[in-house]
N, C-alpha and C positions, 0 to 999 in steps of 0.2 A: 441311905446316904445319897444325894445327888449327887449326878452324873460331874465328872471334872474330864481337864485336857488330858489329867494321865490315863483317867480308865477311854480312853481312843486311841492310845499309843501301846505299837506293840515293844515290848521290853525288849525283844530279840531286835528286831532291825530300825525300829524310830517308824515307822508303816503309822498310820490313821486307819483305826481298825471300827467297822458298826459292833456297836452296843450289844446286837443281839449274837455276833459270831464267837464262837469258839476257836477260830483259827486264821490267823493274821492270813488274808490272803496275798501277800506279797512275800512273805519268806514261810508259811504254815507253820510257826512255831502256836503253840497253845494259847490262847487268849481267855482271861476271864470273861464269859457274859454276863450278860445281867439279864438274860431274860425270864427269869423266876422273878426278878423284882418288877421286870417291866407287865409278865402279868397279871401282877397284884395292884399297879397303877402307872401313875407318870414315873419317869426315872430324874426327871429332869434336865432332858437336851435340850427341848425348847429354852428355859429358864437358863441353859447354860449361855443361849445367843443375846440371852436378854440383859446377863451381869453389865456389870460396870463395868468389870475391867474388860470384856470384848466390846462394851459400845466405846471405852477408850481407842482399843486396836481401831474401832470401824474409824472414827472421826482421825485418824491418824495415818489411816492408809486410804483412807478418801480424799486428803490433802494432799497427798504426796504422790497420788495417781491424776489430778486432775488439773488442767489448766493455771487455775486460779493457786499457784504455790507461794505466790507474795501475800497473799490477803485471805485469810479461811473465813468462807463467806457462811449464810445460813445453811448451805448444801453441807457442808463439811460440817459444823456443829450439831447437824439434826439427824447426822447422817445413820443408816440402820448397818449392820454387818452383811446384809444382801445390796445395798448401795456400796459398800467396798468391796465386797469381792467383783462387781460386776464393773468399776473399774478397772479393779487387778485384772483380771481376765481381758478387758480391752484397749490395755495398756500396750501389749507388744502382737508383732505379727509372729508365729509359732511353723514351724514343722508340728506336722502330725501325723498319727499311723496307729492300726490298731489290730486289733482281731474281724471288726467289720467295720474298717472305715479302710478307706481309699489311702495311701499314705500323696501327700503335697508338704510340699518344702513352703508355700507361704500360704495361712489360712488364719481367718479370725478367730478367736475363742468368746462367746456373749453369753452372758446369763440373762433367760429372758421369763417371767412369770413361771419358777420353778426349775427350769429346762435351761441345761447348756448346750447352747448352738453351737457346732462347727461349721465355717465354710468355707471355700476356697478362693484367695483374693486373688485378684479382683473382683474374678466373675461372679461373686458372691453363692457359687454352687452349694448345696448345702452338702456336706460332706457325713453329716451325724447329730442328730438328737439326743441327747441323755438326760433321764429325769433325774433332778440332784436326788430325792429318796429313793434312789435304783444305786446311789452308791456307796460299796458297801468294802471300801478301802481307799486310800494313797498315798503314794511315797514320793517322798524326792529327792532326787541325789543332782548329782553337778548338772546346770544349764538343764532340768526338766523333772518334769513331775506323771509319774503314771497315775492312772486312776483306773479302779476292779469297780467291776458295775454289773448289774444283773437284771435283762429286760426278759420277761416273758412273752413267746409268743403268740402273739394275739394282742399286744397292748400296740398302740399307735407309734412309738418311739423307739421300738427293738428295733434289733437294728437286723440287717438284712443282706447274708445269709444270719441265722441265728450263731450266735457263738458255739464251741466245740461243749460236748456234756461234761467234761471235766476242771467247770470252774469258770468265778466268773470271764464275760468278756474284759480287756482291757483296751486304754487308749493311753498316748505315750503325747505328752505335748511336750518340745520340746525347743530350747533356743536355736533359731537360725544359727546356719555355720557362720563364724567368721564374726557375729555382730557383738560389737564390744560397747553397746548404751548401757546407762548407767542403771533405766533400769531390768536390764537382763543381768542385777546380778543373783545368784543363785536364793538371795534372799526372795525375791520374787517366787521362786518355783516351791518354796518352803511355805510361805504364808499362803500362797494357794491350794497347796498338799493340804496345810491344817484346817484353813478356814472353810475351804469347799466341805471336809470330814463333817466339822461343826454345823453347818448347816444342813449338809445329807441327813445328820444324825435328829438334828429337831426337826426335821421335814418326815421321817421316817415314825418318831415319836405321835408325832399329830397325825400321820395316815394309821397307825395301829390304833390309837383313839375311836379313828372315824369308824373302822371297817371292825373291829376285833383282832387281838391277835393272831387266832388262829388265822383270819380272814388275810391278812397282814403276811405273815411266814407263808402260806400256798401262793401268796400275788406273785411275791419275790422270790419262791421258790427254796424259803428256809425251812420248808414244813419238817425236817431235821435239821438243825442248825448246826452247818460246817459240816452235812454231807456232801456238799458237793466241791469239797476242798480236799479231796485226798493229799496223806502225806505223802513224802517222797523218801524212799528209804536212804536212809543216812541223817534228814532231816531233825530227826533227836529220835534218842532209845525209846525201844517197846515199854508200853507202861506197862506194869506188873498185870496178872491176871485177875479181872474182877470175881467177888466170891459171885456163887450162885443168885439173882435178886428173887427178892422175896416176893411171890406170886400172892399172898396175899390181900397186900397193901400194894395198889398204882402208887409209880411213884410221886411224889410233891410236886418237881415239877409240872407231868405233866398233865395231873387233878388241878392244878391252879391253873395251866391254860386251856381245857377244858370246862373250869368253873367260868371264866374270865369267857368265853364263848355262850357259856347259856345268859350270862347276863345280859351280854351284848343282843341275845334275840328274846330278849325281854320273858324268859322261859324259870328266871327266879328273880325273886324281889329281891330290896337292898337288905332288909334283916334276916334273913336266909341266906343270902349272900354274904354276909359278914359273918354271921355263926359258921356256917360251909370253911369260907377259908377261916377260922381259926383252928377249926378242926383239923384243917390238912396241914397247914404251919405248924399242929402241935407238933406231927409227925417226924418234923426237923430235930 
């Protein structure tokens, strides 16, 4: 089944949660993943940016972010869901603050060839880099939107110091005090919560493509998915005790993302690789 808005929402808090986590990082309640589907193939995040009804969203918040609001010119009807958000995003001047960013009361927000820029206005200092498939949650509540993101270091865009080992870092963009435009209203911080998800999430999609999965979960640091989200006690009851697992049989998943890694290094063909996983699928 392809990917939809529900399976990016966590059930407990309204959060935009990645595809591949098991654990909303914004409130750590449990989240379905998908990454048993994602390493038998596409899941379809990309194809989710691609629907109708979000190239609807795109041409409808590209008009209503952009100069031209009497007249939707060919900008607006052509427009992609990375041409709206990158309005949304530089529609208003934000507060911002983070785990590694500087906090300033006025700074821009840009999405520029994958990557949202922070900077500080006027001066245009740059305040933070973040690669949209580095994120891998966010929320929004009144007048602001957090975003969980996870850069490893050694990559060009982490940020610096590194975030604390306990989960990703975060950034909090949020409405300047006091400003009451029309469009800071909370709708804003809402559609940027989803639509940046939407795109982290097909942007994340097509780098596990490039690289392999396995390749994919060590970059970003999932190489256990939702170990680096511990719970917090209180956060929901102990799960029951798992029985003993069976040392015989590896389990499915993770025979499929090991099978999903020798293909990637060209180490089994495709009819080998298809009989392979159905054998592990039978497993299910």
């Amino acid at each position: 089944m392809w990917l939809t808005l529900d399976d990016l929402s966590c059930g407990s808090c309204g959060a935009y949660v990645h595809p591949l986590l098991d654990r909303c990082p914004a409130c750590r309640a449990a989240h379905a993943s998908r990454l048993v589907e994602a390493a038998a193939g596409p899941i379809g995040a990309a194809r989710l940016v691609e629907s109708p009804e979000t190239q609807r969203v795109a041409r409808n918040l590209t008009t209503r972010y952009t100069m031209k609001v009497n007249a939707v010119g060919s900008s607006a009807v052509d427009a992609t869901l990375v041409d709206a958000v990158t309005h949304l995003a530089d529609a208003l001047t934000y507060r911002v603050g983070g785990d590694a960013i500087a906090n300033a009361d006025e700074a821009s927000v840009s999405l520029r060839d994958g990557v949202l820029v922070i900077q500080r206005r006027p001066s245009g200092a740059l305040l933070g880099e973040i690669p949209v498939r580095a994120i891998v949650g966010s929320v929004a509540r009144h007048g602001e939107v957090t975003l969980f993101y996870v850069a490893r270091a050694g990559d060009p865009a982490a940020p610096s110091p590194p975030p604390a080992p306990d989960g990703p870092a975060r950034i909090t963009i949020a409405n300047r005090g006091g400003l009451l435009a029309a469009r800071a209203r909370d709708d804003h911080y809402q559609s940027l919560a989803r639509w940046l998800a939407v795109l982290a999430a097909a942007d994340a999609e097509r780098r596990w493509t490039d690289v392999g999965l396995p390749g994919y979960l060590a970059e970003l640091g999932l190489d256990t998915v939702g170990a680096n989200l511990p719970a917090v006690d209180g956060d929901r009851p102990a799960a029951p005790a798992a029985p003993p697992p069976d040392r015989s049989t590896p389990p499915v998943q993770a025979s499929l993302v090991e099978l999903e890694g020798l293909r990637a290094a060209g180490l089994v063909g495709a009819e080998e690789y298809a009989e392979k996983r159905r054998e592990i699928l039978a497993r299910l």
